[in-house]
C-alpha positions as CSV (number, residue, x, y, z in Angstrom):
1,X,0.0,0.0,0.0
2,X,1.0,3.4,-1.1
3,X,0.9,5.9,1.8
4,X,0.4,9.8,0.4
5,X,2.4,11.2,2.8
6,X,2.6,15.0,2.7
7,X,0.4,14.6,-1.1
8,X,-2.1,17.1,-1.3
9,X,-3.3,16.1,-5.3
10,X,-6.3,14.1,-4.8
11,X,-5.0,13.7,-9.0
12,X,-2.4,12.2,-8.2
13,X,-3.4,10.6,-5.1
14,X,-6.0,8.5,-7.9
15,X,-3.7,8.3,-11.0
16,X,-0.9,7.0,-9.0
17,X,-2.4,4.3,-7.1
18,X,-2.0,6.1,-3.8
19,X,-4.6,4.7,-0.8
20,X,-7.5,7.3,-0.2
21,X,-10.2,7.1,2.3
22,X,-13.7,8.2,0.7
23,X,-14.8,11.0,2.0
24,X,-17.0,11.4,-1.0
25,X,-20.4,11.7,0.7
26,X,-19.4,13.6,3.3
27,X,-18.5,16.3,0.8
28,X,-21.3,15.9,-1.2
29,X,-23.7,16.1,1.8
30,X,-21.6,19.4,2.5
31,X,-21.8,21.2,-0.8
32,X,-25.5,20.2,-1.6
33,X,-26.3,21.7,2.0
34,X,-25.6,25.5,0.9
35,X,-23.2,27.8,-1.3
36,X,-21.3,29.7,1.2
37,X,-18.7,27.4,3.6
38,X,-15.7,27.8,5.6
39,X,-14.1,24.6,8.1
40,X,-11.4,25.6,10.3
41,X,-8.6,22.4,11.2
42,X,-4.8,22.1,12.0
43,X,-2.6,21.8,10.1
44,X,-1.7,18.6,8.3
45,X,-5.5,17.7,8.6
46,X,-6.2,17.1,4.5
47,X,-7.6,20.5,4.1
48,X,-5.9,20.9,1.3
49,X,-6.7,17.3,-0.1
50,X,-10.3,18.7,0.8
51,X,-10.1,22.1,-1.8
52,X,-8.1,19.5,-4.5
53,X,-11.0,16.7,-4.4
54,X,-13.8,19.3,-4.9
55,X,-11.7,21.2,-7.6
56,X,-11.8,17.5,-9.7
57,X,-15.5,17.1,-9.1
58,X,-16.5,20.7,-10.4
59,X,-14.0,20.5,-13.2
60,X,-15.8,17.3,-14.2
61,X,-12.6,14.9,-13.4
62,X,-15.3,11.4,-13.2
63,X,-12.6,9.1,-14.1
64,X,-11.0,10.2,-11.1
65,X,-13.2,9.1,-9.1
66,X,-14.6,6.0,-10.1
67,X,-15.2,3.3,-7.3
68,X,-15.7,5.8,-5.0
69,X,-19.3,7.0,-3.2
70,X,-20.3,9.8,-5.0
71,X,-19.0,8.6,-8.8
72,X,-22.6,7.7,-9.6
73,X,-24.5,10.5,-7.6
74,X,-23.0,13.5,-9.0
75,X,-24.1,14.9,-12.3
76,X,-20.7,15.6,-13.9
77,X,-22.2,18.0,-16.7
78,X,-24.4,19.8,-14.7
79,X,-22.3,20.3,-12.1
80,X,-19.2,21.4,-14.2
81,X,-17.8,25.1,-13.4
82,X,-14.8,27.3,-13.9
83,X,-13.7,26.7,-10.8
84,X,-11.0,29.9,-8.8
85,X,-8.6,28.3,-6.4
86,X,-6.7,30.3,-4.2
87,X,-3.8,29.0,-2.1
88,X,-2.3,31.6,0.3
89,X,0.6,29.3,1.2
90,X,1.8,29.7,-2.5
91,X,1.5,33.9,-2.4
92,X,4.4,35.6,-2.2
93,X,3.3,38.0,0.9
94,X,6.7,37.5,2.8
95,X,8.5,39.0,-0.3
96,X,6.1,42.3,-1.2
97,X,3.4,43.4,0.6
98,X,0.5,41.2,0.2
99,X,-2.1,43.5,-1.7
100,X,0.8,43.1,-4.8
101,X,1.2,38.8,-3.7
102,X,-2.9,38.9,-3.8
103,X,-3.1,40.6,-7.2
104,X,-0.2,37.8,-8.3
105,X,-2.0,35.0,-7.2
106,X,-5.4,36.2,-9.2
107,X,-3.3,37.1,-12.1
108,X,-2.2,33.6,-12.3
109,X,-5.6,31.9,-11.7
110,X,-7.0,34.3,-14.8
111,X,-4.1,33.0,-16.9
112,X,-4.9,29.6,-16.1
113,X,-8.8,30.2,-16.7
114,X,-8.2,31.9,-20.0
115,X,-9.6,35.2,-19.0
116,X,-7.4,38.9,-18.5
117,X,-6.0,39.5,-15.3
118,X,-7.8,41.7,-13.2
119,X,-7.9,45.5,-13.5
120,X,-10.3,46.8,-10.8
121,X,-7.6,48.0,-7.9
122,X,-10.9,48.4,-6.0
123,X,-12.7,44.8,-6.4
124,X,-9.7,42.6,-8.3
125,X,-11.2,39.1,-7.5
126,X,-14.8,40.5,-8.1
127,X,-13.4,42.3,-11.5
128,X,-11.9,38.5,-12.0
129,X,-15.2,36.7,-11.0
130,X,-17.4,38.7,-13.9
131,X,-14.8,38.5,-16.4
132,X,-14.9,34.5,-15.7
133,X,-18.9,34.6,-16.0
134,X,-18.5,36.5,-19.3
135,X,-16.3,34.4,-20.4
136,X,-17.8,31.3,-20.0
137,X,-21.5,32.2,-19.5
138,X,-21.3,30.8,-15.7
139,X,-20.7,31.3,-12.2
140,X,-17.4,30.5,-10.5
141,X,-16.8,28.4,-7.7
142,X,-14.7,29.8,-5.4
143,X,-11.8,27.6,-3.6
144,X,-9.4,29.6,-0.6
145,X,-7.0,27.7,1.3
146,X,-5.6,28.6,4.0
147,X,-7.3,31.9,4.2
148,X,-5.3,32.9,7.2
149,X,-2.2,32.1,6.7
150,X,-0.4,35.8,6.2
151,X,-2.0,36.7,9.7
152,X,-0.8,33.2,11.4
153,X,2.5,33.3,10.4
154,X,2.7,36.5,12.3
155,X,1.5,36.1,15.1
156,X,4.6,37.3,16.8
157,X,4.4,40.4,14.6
158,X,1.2,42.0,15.8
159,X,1.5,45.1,13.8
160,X,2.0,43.3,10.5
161,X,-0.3,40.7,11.8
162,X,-2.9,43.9,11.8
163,X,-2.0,45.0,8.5
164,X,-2.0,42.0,6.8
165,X,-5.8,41.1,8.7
166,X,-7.2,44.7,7.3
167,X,-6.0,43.6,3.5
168,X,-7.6,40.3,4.1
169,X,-10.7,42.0,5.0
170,X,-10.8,43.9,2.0
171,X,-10.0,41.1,-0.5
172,X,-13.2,39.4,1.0
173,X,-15.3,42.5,1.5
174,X,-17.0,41.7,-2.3
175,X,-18.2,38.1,-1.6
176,X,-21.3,39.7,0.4
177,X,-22.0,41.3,-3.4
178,X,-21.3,38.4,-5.7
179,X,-23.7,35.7,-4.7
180,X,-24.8,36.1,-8.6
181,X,-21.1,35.6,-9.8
182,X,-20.8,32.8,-7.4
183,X,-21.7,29.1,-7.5
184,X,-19.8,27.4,-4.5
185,X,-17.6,29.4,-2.2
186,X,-15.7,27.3,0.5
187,X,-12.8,28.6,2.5
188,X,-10.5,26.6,4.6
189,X,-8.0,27.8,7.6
190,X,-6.6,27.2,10.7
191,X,-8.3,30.0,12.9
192,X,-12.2,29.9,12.9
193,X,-13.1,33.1,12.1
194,X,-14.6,36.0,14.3
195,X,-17.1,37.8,13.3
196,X,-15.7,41.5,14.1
197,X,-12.7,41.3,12.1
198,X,-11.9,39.6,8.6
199,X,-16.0,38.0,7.7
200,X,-17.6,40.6,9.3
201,X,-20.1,41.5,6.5
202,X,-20.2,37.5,5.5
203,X,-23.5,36.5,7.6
204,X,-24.2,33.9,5.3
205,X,-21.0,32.1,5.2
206,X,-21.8,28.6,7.2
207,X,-19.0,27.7,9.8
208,X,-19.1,24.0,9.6
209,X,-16.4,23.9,12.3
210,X,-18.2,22.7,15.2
211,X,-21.3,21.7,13.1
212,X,-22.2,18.1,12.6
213,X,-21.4,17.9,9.1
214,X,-17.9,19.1,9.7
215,X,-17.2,16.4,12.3
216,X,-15.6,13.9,10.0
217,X,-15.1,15.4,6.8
218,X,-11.7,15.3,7.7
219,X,-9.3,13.0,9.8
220,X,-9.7,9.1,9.9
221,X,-12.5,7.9,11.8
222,X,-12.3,4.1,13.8
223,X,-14.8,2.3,11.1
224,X,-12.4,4.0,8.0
225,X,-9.3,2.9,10.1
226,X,-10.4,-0.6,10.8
227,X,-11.8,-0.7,7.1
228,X,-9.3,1.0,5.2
229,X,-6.2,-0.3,6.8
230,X,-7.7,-3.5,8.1
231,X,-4.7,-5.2,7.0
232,X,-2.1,-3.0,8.5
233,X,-3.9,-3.3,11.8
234,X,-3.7,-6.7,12.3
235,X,0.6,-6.1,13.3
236,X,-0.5,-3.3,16.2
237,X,-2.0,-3.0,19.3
238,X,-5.0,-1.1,18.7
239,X,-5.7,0.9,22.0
240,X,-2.1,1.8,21.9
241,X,-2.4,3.0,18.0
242,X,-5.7,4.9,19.3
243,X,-4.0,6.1,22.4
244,X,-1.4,8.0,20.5
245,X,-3.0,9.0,17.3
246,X,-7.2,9.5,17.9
247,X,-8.8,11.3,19.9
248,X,-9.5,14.7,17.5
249,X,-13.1,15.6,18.3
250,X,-15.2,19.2,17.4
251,X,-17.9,17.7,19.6
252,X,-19.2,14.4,17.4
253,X,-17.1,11.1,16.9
254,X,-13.7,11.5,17.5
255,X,-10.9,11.2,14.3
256,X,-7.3,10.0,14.0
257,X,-4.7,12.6,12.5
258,X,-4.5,11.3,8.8
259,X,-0.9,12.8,8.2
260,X,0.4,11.0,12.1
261,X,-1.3,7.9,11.1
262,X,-0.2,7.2,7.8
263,X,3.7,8.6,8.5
264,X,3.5,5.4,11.5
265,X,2.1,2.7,9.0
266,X,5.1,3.5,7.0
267,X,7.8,4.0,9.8
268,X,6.2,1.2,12.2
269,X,7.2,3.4,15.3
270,X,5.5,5.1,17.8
271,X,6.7,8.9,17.9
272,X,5.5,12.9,17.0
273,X,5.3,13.2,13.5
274,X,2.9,15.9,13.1
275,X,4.2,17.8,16.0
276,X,7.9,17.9,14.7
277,X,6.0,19.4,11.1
278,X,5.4,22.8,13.2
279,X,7.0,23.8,16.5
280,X,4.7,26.2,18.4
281,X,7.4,28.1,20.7
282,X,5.7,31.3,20.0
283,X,2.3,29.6,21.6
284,X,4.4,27.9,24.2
285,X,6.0,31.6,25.3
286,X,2.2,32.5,25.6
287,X,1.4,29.9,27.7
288,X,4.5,30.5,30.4
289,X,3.5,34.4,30.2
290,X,-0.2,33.3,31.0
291,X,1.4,31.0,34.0
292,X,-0.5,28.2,32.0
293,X,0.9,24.5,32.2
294,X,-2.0,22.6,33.2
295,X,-4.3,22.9,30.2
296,X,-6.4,19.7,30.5
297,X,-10.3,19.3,31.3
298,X,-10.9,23.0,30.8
299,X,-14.2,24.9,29.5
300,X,-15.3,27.1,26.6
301,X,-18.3,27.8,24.9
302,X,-18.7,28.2,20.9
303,X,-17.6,32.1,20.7
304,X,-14.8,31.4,22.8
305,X,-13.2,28.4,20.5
306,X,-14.1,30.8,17.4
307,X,-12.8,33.9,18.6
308,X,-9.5,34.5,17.1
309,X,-8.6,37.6,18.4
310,X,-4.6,37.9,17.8
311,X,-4.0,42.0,19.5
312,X,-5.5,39.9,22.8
313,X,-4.4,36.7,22.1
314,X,-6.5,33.9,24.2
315,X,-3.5,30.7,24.1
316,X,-6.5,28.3,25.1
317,X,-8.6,29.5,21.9
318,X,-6.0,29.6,19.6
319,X,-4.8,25.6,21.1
320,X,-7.6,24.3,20.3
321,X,-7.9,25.9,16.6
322,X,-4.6,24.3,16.0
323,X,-5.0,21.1,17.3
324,X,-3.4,21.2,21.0
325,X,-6.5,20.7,22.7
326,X,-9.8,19.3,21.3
327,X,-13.5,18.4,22.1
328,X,-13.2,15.9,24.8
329,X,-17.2,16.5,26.0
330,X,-20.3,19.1,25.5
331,X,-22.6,20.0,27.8
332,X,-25.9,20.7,25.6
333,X,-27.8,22.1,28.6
334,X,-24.7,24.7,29.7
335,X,-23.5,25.0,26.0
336,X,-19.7,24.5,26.9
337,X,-17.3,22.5,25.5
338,X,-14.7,20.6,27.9
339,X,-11.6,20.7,26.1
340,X,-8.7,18.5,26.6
341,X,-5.5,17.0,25.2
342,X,-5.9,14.8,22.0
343,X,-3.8,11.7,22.6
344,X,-0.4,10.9,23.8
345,X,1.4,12.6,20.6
346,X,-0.3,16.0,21.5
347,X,0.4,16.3,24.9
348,X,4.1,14.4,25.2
349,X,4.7,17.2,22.5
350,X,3.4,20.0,24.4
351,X,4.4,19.1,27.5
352,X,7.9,18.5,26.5
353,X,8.4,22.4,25.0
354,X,6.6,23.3,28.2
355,X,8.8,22.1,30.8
356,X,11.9,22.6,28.6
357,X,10.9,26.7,28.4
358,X,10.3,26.6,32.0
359,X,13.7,25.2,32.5
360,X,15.1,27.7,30.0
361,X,16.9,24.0,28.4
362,X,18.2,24.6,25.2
363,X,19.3,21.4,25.2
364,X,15.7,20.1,25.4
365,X,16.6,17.4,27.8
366,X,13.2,16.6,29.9
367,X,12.1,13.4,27.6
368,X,15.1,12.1,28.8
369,X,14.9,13.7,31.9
370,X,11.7,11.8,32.2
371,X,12.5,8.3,30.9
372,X,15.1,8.1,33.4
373,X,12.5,8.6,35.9
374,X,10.0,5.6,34.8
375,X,13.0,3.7,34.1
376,X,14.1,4.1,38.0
377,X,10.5,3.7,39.3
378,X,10.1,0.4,37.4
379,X,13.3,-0.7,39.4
380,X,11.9,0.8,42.2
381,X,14.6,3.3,42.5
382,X,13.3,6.5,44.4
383,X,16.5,7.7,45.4
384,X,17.3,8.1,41.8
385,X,13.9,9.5,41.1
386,X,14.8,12.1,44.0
387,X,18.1,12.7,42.5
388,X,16.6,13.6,39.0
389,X,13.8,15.6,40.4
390,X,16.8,17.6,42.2
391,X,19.0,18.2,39.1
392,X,15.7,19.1,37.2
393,X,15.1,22.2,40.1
394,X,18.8,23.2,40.4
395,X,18.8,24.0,36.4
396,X,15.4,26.7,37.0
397,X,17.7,30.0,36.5
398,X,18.1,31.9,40.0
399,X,15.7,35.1,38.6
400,X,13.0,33.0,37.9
401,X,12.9,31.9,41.4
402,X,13.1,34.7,42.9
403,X,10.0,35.6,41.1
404,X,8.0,33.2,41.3
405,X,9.1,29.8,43.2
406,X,6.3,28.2,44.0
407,X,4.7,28.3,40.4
408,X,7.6,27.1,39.4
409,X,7.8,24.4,41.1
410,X,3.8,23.3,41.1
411,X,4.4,23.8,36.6
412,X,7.2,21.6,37.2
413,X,6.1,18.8,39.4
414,X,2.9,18.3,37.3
415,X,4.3,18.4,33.6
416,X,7.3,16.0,35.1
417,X,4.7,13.2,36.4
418,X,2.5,13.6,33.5
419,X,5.3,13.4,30.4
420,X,5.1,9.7,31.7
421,X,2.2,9.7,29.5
422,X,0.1,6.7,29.9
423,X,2.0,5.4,33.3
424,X,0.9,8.6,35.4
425,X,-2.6,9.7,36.3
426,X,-2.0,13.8,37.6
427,X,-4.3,14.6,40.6
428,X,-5.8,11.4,41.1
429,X,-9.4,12.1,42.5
430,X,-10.9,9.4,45.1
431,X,-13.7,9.8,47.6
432,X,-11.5,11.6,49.9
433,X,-9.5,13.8,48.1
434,X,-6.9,13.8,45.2
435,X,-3.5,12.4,44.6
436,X,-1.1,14.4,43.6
437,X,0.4,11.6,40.9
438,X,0.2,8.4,40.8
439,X,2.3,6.1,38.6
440,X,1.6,2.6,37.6
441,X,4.2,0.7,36.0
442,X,4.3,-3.1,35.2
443,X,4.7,-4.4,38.8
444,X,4.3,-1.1,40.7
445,X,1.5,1.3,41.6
446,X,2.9,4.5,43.3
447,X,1.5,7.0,45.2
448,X,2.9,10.5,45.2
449,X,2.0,13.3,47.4
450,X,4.4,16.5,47.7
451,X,4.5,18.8,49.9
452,X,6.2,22.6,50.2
453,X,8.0,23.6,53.4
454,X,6.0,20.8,55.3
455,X,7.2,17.2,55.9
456,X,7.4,14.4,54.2
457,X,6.4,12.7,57.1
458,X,2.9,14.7,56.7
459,X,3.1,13.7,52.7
460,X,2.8,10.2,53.9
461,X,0.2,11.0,56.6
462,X,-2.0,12.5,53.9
463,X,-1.8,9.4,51.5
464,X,-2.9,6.8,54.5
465,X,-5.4,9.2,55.9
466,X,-7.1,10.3,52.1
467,X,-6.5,6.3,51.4
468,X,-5.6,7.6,47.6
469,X,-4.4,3.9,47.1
470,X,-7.3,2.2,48.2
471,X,-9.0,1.7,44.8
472,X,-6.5,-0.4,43.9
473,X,-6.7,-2.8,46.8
474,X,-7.2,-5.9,44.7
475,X,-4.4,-5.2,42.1
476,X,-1.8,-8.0,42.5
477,X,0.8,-5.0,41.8
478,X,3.1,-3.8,44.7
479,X,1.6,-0.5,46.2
480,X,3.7,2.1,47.2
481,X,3.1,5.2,49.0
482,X,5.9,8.3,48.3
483,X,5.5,11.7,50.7
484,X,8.2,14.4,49.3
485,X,8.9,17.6,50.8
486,X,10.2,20.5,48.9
487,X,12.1,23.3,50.3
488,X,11.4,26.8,48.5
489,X,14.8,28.2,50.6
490,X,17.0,25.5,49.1
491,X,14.8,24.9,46.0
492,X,15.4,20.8,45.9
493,X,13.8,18.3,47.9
494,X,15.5,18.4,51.3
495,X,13.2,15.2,52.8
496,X,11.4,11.9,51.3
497,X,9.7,8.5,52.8
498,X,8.0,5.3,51.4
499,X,5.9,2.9,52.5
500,X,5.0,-0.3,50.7
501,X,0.8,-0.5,51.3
């Protein structure tokens, strides 16, 4: 099987024997629902794949398509349309300002379309747009990709960011006028859109983001997976393949990463591919300005997960619209959205620039930092566990501290225990109370309670007297109980004590 790997033809993808999951009748349902569409997704989603598959159905491709859904539902000549696709990543804004890279791209696309390059400096794509209906005696449909892309990839630039959102706003200002020039309009991005800056006049543009038909037009859902790649499936865990690559959601059934899932059916490892596509430090900075580490189980409603608002940037809006966090629950009555990490690849990702930022590590040592730590605790080696935990303090530079010690060392102690992923449940609720960590390994179950400026004595205490381990009574594994007391003065831990339960 041919993985398309980074392939966003769906041309080629069919002409060169490439595997393809049909998402044929979800599109269909889409574009026989309305005219006007956007769909915000991260990146390395298949939006692009998305754009390419309906630019082959309105240009008439059907031998493209044969075997799939929709090859005997569509009409092909009814349906057939001059069809405008514009890809921002392919303008030329970083080089000249991006009115001139806009004009560029729409000279290009009225070269390829047979038609004179726009002349109207006012209206150039709706100059374009009627000379296309002259020219061919029909309406356009109109294809954007990555609308946003000269605002994202400035995000650290706010005043260009600015400038480049007020051209943007411009160059869509005429689609509220041209609903006779147009026949389809669907944009794609990674920001959902808000509704006082770029789309502002666009009330009829249909954000299928968190709406039911949007919920698996892209990624790989379970019954495509074990359909699809049945085959492949059979050499794999399945929970663990599902642990680290599904768990996308925008509030129906939750979708694997298509671009993560296909790079591990050809590498046959577990790791971060998509992450290491697209480092967020900028994001990450955010976060640690925000004194934001633990970014699980938190709530939003609708405007909040489509409010991109970059002069007051919310990090928790703007992780979700890239694919950090994701749908995890909604509460219909309340109308919020509980949003939490993905799957293992998503948050051992995040996590890891986390702590390393915190720690001001160049190096970006804590995966090691943290393997080192399972590794001891499956020995059960707490004095080397103490030892690392130590090390991982003593590198926190001295300013830092002085500032702000304790958040530094709660941000620390929780994004430590939970890098170990699947091993370590963070805050460990019971009927008495929470746990602080606990860590299960393949003969051990620890308990870990920590303390500042207390006693690790009263760490224990705390364990036995919340019984945090009591849930696990009948597990044949060996229960452990671990009280640690940090001192903010000498910023290590200056006391520990165990007790096998």
């Amino acid at each position: 099987m041919k993985y398309p790997i980074g392939i966003q033809d769906f041309r080629r993808i069919r002409t060169e024997d490439y595997v393809y999951v049909d998402k044929t009748r979800h599109i269909y349902d889409v574009l026989e629902s309305g005219v006007f569409f956007f769909l915000s997704r991260p990146r390395r989603f298949g939006k692009s794949l998305l754009l390419s598959t309906m630019n082959e159905l309105y240009c008439g491709s059907q031998e493209l398509f044969k075997g799939l859904w929709i090859e005997d539902k569509w009409d092909w000549e009814a349906n057939k349309r001059p069809v405008v696709w514009l890809k921002f990543a392919s303008f030329q804004y970083k080089d000249y300002p991006l009115r001139d890279a806009i004009f560029e791209g729409l000279a290009k696309e009225a070269e390829r379309l047979g038609v004179s390059p726009a002349k109207d400096m006012a209206h150039p794509l709706q100059d374009l747009l009627q000379k296309i209906n002259d020219h061919y005696g029909q309406k356009a449909v109109l294809l954007i990709d990555e609308y946003d892309k000269p605002i994202i990839d400035y995000l650290d630039d706010i005043p260009q960011a600015e400038a480049n959102r007020d051209t943007l706003k411009w160059f869509y200002s005429i689609l509220k006028d041209s609903d006779s020039l147009l026949e389809k309009v669907f944009l794609t991005g990674v920001s959902a859109f808000s509704k006082v800056s770029i789309f502002s006049d666009l009330k009829h543009l249909r954000n299928l983001t968190l709406e039911p038909e949007g919920y698996t037009l892209l990624g790989i859902t379970q019954e495509e997976l074990d359909t699809v790649f049945a085959e492949q499936m059979t050499q794999y865990d399945r929970e663990k393949v599902r642990d680290w690559y599904n768990g996308y959601s925008w509030g129906g059934d939750k979708v694997y990463n298509p671009f993560s899932l296909l790079n591990f059916f050809k590498g046959e490892h577990f790791k971060n591919y998509w992450h290491d596509t697209g480092r967020p430090t900028f994001l990450v900075k955010e976060l640690k300005k925000n004194r934001m580490y633990d970014i699980s189980k938190l709530e939003m409603n609708a405007s909040d997960l489509s409010n991109f608002d970059f002069t007051r940037l919310n990090p928790i809006t703007v992780l979700f619209q890239t694919g950090y966090l994701t749908v995890s629950s909604y509460d219909e009555e309340l109308q919020l959205y509980c949003l939490d990490y993905p799957n293992m690849e998503v948050r051992s990702s995040l996590e890891q620039m986390l702590i390393n930022i915190y720690l001001d590590d160049p190096l970006e040592g804590a995966g090691a930092r943290v393997g080192n730590i399972l590794r001891a605790l499956r020995h059960k080696d707490l004095e080397t566990v103490i030892t690392i935990l130590n090390a991982t303090f003593a590198g926190i530079p001295a300013e830092h501290w002085q500032a702000e010690n304790e958040h530094f060392y709660h941000a620390l102690i929780h994004l430590t225990f939970s890098l170990l992923g699947v091993y370590v449940r963070s805050e460990v609720h019971t009927s008495h109370g929470r746990c602080d960590a606990l860590v299960e390994t393949a003969d051990h179950i620890y308990a870990f309670e920590f303390k500042l400026d207390k006693s690790a004595k009263a760490a224990l205490q705390q364990i036995h007297d919340k019984a945090y381990l009591a849930p696990y009574a009948d597990s044949p594994k060996e229960k452990i109980a671990v009280g640690i007391n940090f001192s903010k003065k000498k910023k290590a831990v200056v006391a520990w004590a165990i007790e096998e339960m």
